[in-house]
N, C-alpha and C positions, 0 to 999 in steps of 0.2 A: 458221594462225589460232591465236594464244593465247589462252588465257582467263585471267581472276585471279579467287577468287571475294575479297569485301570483305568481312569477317567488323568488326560493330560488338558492342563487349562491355564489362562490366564489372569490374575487378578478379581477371580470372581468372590461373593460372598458364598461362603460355605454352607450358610441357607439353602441358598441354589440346590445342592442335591440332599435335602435333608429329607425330602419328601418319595425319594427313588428304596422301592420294596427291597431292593436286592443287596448283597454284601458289593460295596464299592468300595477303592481307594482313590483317591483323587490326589493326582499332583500338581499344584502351581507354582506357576513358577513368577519371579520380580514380587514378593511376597515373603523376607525372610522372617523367620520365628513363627509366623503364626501355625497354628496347628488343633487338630481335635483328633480326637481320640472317644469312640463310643463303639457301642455291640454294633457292627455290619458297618459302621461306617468309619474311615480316615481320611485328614486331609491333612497332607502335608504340602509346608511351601519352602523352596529353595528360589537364591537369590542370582539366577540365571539365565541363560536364553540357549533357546535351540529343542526341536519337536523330539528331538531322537535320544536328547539328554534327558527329558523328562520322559519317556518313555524306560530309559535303563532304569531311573529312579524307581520308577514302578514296577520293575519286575527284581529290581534291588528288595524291595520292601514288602513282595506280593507273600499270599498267605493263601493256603487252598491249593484244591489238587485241577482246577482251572480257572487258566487266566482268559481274558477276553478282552483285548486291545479296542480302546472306545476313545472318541472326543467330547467335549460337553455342546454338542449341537444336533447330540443325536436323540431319537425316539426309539424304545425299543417295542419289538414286535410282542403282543399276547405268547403267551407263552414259550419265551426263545430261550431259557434257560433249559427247561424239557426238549426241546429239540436239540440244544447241542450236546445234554447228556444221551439224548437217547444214538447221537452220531456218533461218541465217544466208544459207546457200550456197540455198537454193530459195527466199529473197527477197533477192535482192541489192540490193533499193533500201531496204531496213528498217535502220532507223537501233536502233530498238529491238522489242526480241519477249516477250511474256510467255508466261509458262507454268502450268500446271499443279501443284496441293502436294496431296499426298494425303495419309491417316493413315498410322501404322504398324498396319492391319488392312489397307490398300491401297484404303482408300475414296477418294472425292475427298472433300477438304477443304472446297469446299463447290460452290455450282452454277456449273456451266462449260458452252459451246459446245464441240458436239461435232465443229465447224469451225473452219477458221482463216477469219481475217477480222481487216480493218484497224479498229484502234480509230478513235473516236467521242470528242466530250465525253461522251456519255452512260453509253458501256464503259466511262470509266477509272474510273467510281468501282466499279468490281466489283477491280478489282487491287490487290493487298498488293504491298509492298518486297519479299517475298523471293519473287516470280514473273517478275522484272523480270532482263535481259539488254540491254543496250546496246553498241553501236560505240563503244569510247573518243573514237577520234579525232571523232565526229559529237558529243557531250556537251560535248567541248571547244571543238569549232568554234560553236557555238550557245552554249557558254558556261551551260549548264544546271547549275543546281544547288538543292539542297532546302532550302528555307523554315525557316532558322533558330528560327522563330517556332513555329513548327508540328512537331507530333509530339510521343514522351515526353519528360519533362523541361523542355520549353518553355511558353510560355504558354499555347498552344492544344494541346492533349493529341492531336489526330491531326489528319488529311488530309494532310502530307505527301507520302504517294506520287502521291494526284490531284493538288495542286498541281503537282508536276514534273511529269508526265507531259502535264499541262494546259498549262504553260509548254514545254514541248517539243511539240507541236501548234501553239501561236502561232508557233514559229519554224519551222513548216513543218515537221517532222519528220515522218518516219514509221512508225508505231509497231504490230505486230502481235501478236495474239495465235495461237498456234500450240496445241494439244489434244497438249502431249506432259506425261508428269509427270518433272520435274527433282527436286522436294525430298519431304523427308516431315515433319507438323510432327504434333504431338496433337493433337486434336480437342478445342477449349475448352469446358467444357460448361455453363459459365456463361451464356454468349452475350452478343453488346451490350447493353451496358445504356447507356439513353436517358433522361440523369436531366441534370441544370442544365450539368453538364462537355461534355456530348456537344452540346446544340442551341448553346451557348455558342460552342464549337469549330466545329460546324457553322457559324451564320451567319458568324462569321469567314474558316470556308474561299471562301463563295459571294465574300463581298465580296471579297477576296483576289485572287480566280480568276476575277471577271465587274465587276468597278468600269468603268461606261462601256460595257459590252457589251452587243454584240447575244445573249449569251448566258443574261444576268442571268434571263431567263425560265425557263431549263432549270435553272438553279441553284434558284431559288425553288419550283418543282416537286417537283426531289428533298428539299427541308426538308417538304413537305406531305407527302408518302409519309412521310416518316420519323413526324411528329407522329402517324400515327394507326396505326400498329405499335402489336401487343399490348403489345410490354415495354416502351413507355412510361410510364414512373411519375410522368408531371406530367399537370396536367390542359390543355386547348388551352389556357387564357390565359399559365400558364405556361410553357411549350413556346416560347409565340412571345415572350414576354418574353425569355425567354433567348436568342432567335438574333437579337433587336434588339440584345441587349448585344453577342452579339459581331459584328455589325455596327458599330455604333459603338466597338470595340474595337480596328479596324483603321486 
């Protein structure tokens, strides 16, 4: 079983991951032409913007029977490559497996099951991009890929990982989470902030990911939970003005 991990980045020197044991491809992007090419490692740069472009790139370009969605700010854990083959190999029908991201104090990153269990619409909106492990050949077959629109540098500033993850459920996919810890990130201590950008993006994601579905209820739910979170800084008329827009945005 290979894995590759997909490293999305910008303008760094390719030094930077010369030093990382494992098979990597690394995309950056505002960086046209340059490129290497060695045993386990790629880097390729294209002359663009937007998180979810350089992520297609990567799975445009990946090589190996597992991909593992990564940024260039992360640590990875002692032995996470053995872990995620050994999840792979005791669900053989899982097309994709999430994981686990702790601190560098070894905390969890943030709150997880302390079971495995097959995602849900409901789960995926708990998973980041960089918890995520997929079957190459199953992304490909399904034809899965990340919502140009959607995440940084694009017009809707996140949801991306739930729209894919969401669009790979419609194609019957199989998608689990498994309680091992693969990466280590810092602990943000800013937290979400829930301001015109977020419900904007937010109603954008529902419509995206329920237009015509039987789903549209559960979408419309998780924007009510969100509106009335403390770090909210709109008031309710606000809040749902902005997830009209990005309703009618899409």
């Amino acid at each position: 079983m290979d894995f590759q991990v997909l490293i999305s980045t910008m303008n760094p020197d390719p030094k930077a991951f010369s030093s990382l044991s494992f098979n990597r491809l690394v995309i950056s992007q505002n960086q046209r032409g340059l490129k290497v090419e060695e045993k386990g490692f790629r880097f390729l740069s294209f002359d663009e913007k937007g998180l979810s472009k350089s992520r297609n790139r990567g799975l445009e370009a990946a090589e190996g029977d597992i991909i593992i969605i990564a940024d260039d700010d992360l640590e990875y854990c002692e032995g996470f490559q053995a872990k995620i083959k050994n999840a792979f190999i005791q669900n053989p029908d899982a097309d994709g497996i999430t994981f686990r991201v702790i601190t560098p104090k070894g905390e969890a990153y943030k709150s997880y099951s302390e079971k495995s269990f097959k995602h849900n619409r409901k789960s995926i909106y708990n998973v980041s991009s960089v918890e995520m492990a997929f079957r190459l050949k199953s992304i490909r077959k399904h034809r899965i890929i990340f919502d140009n629109d959607f995440g940084l540098g694009a017009k809707f500033k996140s949801g991306e990982e739930t729209i894919f993850l969401n669009d790979a459920l419609d194609k019957g996919m199989n998608i689990y989470f498994v309680p091992e810890d693969i990466v280590i990130h810092p602990l943000e201590s800013s937290g979400k902030v829930l301001d015109q950008d977020f419900f904007f993006s937010k109603g954008a994601l529902i419509k995206r990911m329920y237009k015509g579905s039987a789903y549209m209820g559960l979408g419309i739910l998780f924007l009510i939970k969100q509106i009335f979170k403390s770090q909210n800084r709109l008031t309710l008329a606000a809040s749902i003005k902005a997830i009209q827009r990005g309703f009618q945005a899409v």
